[in-house]
C-alpha positions as CSV (number, residue, x, y, z in Angstrom):
1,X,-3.4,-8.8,5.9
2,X,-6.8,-8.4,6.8
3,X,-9.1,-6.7,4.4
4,X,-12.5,-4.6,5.6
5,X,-14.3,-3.9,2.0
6,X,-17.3,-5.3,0.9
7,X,-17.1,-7.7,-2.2
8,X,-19.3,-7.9,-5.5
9,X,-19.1,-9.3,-8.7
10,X,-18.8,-7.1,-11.3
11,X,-20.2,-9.0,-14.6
12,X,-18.8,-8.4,-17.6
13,X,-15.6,-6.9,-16.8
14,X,-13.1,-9.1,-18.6
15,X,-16.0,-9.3,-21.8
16,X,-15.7,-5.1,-21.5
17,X,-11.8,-5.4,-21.9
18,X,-11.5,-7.8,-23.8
19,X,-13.9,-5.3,-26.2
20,X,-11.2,-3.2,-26.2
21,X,-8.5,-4.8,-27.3
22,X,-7.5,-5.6,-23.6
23,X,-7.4,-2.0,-22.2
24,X,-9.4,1.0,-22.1
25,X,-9.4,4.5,-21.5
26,X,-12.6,6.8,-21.1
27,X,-12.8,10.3,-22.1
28,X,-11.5,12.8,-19.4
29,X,-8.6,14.8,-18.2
30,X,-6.2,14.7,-20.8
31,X,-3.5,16.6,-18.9
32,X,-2.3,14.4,-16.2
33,X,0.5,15.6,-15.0
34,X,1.9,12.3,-12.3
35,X,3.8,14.5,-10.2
36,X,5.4,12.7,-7.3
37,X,6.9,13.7,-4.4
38,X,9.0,12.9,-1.0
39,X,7.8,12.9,1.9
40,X,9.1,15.1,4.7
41,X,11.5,14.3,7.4
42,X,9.5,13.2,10.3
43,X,6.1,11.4,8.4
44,X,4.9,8.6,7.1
45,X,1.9,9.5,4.7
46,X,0.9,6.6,3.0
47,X,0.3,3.0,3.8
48,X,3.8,2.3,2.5
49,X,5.8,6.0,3.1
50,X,5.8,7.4,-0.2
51,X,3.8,7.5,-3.4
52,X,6.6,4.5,-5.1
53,X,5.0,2.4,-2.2
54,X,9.0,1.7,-1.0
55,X,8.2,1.5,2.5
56,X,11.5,2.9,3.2
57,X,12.0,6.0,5.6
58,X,15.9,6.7,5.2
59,X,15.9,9.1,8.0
60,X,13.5,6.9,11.1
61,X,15.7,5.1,13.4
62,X,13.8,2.5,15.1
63,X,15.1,1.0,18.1
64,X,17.8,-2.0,17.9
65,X,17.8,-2.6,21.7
66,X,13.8,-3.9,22.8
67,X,12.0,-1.3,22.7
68,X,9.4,0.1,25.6
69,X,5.7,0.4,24.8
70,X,2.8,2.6,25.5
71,X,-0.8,2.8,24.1
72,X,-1.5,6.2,22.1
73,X,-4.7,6.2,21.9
74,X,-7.5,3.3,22.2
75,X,-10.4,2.8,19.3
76,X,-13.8,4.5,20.6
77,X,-15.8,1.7,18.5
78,X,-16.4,-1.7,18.8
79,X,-16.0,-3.0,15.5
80,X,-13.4,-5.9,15.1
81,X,-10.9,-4.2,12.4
82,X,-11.3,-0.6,13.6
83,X,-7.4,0.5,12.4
84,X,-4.5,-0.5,9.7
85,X,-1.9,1.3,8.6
86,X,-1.2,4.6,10.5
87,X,-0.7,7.3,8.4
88,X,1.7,10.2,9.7
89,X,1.8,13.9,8.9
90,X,3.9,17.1,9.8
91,X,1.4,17.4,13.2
92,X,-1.2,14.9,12.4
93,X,-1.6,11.4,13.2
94,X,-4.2,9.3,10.7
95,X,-5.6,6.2,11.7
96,X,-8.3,4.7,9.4
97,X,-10.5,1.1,9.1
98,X,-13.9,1.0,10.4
99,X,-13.9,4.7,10.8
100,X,-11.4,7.9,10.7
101,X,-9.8,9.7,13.1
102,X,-7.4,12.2,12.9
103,X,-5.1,12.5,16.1
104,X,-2.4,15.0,17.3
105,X,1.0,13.4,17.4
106,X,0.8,12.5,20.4
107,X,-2.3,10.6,20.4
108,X,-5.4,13.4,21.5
109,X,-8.2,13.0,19.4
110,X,-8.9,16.0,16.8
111,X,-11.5,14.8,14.6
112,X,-13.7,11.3,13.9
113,X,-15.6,10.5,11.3
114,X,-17.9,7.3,11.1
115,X,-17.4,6.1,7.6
116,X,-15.6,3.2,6.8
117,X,-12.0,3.6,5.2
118,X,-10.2,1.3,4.0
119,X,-7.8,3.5,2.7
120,X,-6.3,7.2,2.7
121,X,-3.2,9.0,2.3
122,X,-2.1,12.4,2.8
123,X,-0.7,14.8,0.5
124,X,2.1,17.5,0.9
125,X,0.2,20.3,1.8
126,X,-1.8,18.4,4.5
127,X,-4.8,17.3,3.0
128,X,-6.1,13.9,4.1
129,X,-7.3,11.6,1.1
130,X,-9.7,8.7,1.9
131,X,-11.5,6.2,0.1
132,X,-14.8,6.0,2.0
133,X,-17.3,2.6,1.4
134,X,-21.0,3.8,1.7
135,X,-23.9,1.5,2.8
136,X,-26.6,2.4,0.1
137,X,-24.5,4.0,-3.2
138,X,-21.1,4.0,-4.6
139,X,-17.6,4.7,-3.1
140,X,-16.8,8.3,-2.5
141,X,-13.4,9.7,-2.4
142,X,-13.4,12.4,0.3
143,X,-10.7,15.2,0.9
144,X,-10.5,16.7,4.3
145,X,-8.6,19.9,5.8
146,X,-5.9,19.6,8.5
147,X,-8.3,21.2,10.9
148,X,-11.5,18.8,9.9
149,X,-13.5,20.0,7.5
150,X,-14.4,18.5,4.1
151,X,-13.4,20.1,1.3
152,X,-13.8,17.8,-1.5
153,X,-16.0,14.9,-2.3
154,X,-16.0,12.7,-5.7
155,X,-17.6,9.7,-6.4
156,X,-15.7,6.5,-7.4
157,X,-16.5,3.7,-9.7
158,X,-19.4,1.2,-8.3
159,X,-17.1,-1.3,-7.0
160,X,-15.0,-1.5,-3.8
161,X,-11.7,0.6,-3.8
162,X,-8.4,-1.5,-3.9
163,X,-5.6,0.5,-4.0
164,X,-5.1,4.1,-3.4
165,X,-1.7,6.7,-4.2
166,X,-2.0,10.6,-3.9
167,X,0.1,13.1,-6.6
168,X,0.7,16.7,-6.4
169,X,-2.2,17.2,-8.1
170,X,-4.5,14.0,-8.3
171,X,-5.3,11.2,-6.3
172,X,-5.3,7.8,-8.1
173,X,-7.6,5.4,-6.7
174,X,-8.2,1.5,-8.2
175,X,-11.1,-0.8,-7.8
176,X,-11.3,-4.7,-7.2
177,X,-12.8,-4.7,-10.8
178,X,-9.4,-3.3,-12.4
179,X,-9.9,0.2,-13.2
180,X,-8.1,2.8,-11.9
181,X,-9.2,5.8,-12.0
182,X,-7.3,9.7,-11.7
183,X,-9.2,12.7,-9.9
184,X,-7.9,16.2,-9.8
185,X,-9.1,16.9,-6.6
186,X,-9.9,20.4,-7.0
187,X,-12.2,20.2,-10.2
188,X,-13.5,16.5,-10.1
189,X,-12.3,16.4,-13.7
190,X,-10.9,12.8,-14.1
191,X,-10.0,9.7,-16.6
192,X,-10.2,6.4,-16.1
193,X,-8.0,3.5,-17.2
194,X,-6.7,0.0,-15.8
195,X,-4.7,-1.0,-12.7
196,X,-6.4,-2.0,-9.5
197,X,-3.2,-0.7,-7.6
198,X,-1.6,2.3,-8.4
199,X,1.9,3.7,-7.6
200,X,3.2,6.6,-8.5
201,X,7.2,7.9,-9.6
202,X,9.1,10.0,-11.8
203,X,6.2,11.0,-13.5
204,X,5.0,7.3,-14.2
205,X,2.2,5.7,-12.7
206,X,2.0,2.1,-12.5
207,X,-1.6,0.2,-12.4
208,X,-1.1,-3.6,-11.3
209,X,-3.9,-6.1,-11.8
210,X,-5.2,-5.1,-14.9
211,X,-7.9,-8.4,-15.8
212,X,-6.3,-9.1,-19.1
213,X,-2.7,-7.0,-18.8
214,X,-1.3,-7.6,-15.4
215,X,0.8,-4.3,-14.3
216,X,0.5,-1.3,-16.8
217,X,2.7,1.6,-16.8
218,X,1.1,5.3,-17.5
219,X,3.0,8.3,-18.4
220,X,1.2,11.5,-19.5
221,X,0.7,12.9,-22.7
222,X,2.1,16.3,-24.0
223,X,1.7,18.6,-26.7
224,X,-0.8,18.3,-29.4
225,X,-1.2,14.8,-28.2
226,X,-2.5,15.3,-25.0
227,X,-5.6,17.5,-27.1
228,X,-6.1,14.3,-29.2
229,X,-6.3,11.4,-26.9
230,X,-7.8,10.7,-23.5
231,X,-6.0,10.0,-20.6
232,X,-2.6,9.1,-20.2
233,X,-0.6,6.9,-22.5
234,X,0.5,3.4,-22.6
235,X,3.9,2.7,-22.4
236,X,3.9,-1.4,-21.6
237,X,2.2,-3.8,-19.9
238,X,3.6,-7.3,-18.4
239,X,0.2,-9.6,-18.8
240,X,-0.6,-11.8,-16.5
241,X,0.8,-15.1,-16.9
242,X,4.9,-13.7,-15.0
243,X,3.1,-13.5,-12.2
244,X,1.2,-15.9,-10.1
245,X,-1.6,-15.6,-7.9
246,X,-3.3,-11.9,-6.5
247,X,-1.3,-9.0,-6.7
248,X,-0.3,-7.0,-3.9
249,X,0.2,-3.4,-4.5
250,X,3.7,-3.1,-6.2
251,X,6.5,-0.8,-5.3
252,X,9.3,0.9,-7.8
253,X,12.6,2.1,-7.2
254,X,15.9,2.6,-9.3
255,X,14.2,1.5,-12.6
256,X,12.8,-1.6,-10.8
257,X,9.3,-2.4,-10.5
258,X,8.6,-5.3,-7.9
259,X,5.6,-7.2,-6.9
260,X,4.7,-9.5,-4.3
261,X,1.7,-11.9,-4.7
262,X,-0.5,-14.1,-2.9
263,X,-1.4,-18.3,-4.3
264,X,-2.4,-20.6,-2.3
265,X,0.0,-23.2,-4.6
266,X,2.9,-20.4,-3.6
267,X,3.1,-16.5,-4.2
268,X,6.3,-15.1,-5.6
269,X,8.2,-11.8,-6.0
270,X,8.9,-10.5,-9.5
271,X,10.8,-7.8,-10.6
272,X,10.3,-5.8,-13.9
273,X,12.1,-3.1,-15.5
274,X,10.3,0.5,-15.3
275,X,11.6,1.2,-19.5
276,X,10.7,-1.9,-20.8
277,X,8.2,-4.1,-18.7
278,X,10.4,-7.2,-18.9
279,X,10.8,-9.4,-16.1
280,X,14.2,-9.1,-14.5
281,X,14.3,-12.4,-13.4
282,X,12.6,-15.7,-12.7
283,X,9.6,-15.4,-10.8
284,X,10.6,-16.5,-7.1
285,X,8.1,-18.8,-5.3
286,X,8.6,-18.2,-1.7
287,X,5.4,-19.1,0.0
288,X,1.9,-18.8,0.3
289,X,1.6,-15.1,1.1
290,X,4.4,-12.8,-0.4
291,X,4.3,-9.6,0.5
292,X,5.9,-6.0,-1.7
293,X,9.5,-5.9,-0.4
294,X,10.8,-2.9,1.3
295,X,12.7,-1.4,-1.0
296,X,16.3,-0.1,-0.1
297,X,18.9,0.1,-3.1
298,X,19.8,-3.2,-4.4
299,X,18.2,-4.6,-1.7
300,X,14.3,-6.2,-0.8
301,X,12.9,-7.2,2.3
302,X,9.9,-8.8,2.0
303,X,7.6,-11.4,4.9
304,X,6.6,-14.6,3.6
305,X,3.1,-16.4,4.5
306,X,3.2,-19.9,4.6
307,X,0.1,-21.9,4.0
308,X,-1.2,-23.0,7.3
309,X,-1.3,-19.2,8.5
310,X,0.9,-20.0,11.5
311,X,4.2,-19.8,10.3
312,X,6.9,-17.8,7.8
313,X,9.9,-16.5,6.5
314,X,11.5,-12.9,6.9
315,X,13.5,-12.7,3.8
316,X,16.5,-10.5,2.1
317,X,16.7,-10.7,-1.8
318,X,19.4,-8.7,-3.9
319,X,17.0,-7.4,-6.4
320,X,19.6,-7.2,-9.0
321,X,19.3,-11.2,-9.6
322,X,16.6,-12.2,-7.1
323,X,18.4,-14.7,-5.2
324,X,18.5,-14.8,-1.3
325,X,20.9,-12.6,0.7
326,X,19.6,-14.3,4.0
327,X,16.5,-15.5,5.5
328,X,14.7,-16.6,9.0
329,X,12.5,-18.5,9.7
330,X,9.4,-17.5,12.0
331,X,7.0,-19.5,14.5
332,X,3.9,-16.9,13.8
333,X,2.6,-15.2,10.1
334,X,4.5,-12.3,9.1
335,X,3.1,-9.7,6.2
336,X,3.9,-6.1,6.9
337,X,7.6,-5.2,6.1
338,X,9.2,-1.6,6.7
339,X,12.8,-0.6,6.7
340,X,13.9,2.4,8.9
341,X,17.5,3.8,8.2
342,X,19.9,0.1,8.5
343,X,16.8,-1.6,10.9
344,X,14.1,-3.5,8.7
345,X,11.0,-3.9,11.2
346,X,7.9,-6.4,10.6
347,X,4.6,-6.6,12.0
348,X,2.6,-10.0,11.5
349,X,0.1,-12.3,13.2
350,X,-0.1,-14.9,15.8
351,X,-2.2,-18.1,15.3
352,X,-3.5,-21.5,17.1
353,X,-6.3,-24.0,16.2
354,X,-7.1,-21.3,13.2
355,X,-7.7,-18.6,15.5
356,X,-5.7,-15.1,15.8
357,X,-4.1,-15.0,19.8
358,X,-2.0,-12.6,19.3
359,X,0.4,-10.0,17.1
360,X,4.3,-9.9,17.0
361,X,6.7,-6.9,15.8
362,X,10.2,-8.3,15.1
363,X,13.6,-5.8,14.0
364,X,16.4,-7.3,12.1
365,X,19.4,-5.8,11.0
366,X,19.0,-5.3,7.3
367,X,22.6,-6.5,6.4
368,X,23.3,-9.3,8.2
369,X,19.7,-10.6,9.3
370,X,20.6,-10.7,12.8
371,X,17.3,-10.6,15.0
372,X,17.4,-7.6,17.3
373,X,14.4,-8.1,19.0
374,X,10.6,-9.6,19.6
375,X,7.8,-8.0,21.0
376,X,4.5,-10.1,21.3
377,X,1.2,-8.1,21.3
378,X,-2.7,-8.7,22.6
379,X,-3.7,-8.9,19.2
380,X,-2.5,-9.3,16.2
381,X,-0.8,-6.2,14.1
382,X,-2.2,-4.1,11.2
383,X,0.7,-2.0,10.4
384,X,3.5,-0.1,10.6
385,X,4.9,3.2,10.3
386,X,8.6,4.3,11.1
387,X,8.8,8.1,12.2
388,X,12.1,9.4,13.8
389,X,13.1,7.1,16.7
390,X,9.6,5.5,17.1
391,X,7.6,2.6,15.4
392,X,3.9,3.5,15.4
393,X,1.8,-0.1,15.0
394,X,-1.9,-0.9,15.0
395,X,-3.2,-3.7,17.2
396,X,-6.6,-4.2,17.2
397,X,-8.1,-1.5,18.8
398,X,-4.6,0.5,19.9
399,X,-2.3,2.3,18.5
400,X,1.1,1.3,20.0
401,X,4.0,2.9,20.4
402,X,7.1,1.4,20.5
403,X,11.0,3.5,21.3
């Protein structure tokens, strides 16, 4: 996927946790309360549907004949990278990159905002999150109204956001350095603790790439407790060495907790149990570039990068051993997953002579693997979103519509 933050170094950031016995946790709100949430019928508010990060919308039904297309709406800047993942409310249409705009569902521009966003999320109530980059200071995280205005605006660690998931209550937000830190949006209290990518379910968070503790799992504390320590409490940690390579956000479902990764000696897909934090199964090593399965029972569907860039998998693991259910083989560089009632739909890229010429959106049926159908795109594809009987994608400047 492509990526539009800025990068530093941030010295001294394994010495700091190592100081602390591998983890730390900074004085704040002691009170977090992790309160998830589904999303309604008809959205798709976060880069990956819901706060678990499933990318699962049990009630979309994308198309299984080939689709039509249209353009919603077309990028009014000429940056490279202006949109990724749309984000879908009850009447609001999000699309975020090199700027933000907020759109009515069927494309009209509402609102625009020149500040570049590499991610957001909307809550329940409306309220659009988004991690803004700033040229001259640190990164802010900004809460808008449906209708525009700004109604919130918190600073963020000095270091480029990585990750982003939005509670009831709080947003959670991680940095490339591995912190991760929790906001209550309405008084700017906060704490701060480890994870660069957060998720967020039955009241546990999850924080993966933690420098020295791989994926952490959070859960508040209550009582007297909460009054004696900061922040929320550890309940495990995996380390580091189960899984190889960078982490992609993870995603959780029925006491599962998987991960896709990125190594350019081969990424894999682990799984880890939510209780515990022990690996499921063996690592497996799929390619290059794995990406966070969609997540639909015992079932994962996750794209597979291979190393040249111009070439991958589509593959279907049964999660409860992490063996292969079935697998095809593709002439282009899939990465964005999303499943959609029985259709699992992925977006990827198109490359020659190390050069993007295009984008590609492919459906399979998610039980037998069957292809459904292709559609090639102008440019290559940011991401998906599956709403009702259409699939919203991102293509360099356009948002696309495909029924």
């Amino acid at each position: 996927m492509p990526s539009i933050t800025r990068r530093r170094l941030v010295g001294g950031a394994v010495a700091a946790a190592a100081a602390y016995g591998g983890h730390r946790l900074y004085r704040g709100r002691a009170n977090a309360t992790f309160a998830s949430w589904t999303p309604a019928d008809g959205t798709w508010p976060l880069r990956r549907f819901d706060p678990a990060n499933t990318a699962h919308n049990p009630s979309a039904t994308p198309p299984n004949d080939a689709p039509t297309s249209r353009r919603l709406t077309t990028a009014s800047t000429t940056a490279k990278k202006p949109r990724f993942h749309p984000l879908v409310g009850d009447d609001t249409l999000v699309l975020h990159g090199s700027r933000l705009e907020t759109h009515a569902l069927d494309g009209e521009l509402r609102d625009a905002h020149d500040a570049t966003t590499p991610f957001a999320g909307l809550s329940p109530d409306g309220t659009l999150h988004a991690a803004q980059l700033n040229r001259d200071s640190p990164a802010t995280l900004v809460g808008y109204a449906p209708d525009g205005n700004r109604i919130y605006r918190h600073s963020l660690p000095d270091d480029d956001p990585s990750g982003l998931t939005v509670g009831t209550r709080e947003v959670y937000v991680g940095v490339e350095s591995g912190d991760l830190v929790g906001i209550d949006v309405e008084t700017g209290l906060r704490w701060r603790a480890e994870g660069a990518k957060p998720v967020l379910t039955d009241g546990r968070l999850y924080g993966a790439s933690a420098p020295l503790d791989g994926t952490v799992a959070y859960a508040p504390r209550t009582g007297m407790d909460r009054y004696l320590h900061p922040g929320p409490a550890r309940r495990w940690h995996t380390g580091t060495e189960g899984i190889p390579g960078f982490y992609h956000p993870p995603a959780v479902a029925d006491g599962r907790l998987i991960h896709g990764s990125y190594a350019v000696r081969g990424g894999a897909v682990t799984a880890v149990d939510t209780e515990t934090g022990a690996f499921l199964w063996e690592p497996r090593s799929l390619g290059a570039d794995v990406a966070t399965p969609a997540l639909v029972g015992d079932r994962g569907f996750t794209a597979v990068g291979l190393g040249d860039r111009t070439r991958g998998r589509v593959v279907a693991l049964d999660l409860t051993t992490g063996e292969t259910a079935w697998s095809d083989e593709t002439d282009w560089y899939p990465y964005a997953p999303a499943v959609g009632g029985d259709t699992l739909v992925v977006a990827g890229e198109r490359r020659r002579d190390g050069e993007s010429v295009g984008g590609v959106v492919r459906a399979y049926d998610t039980g037998s693997g069957d292809r459904l159908w292709t559609r090639e795109l102008e440019t290559e594809a940011g991401g998906l979103a599956l709403v009702g009987d259409r699939i919203l994608v991102t293509s360099g400047a356009d948002l696309l519509e495909l029924r």
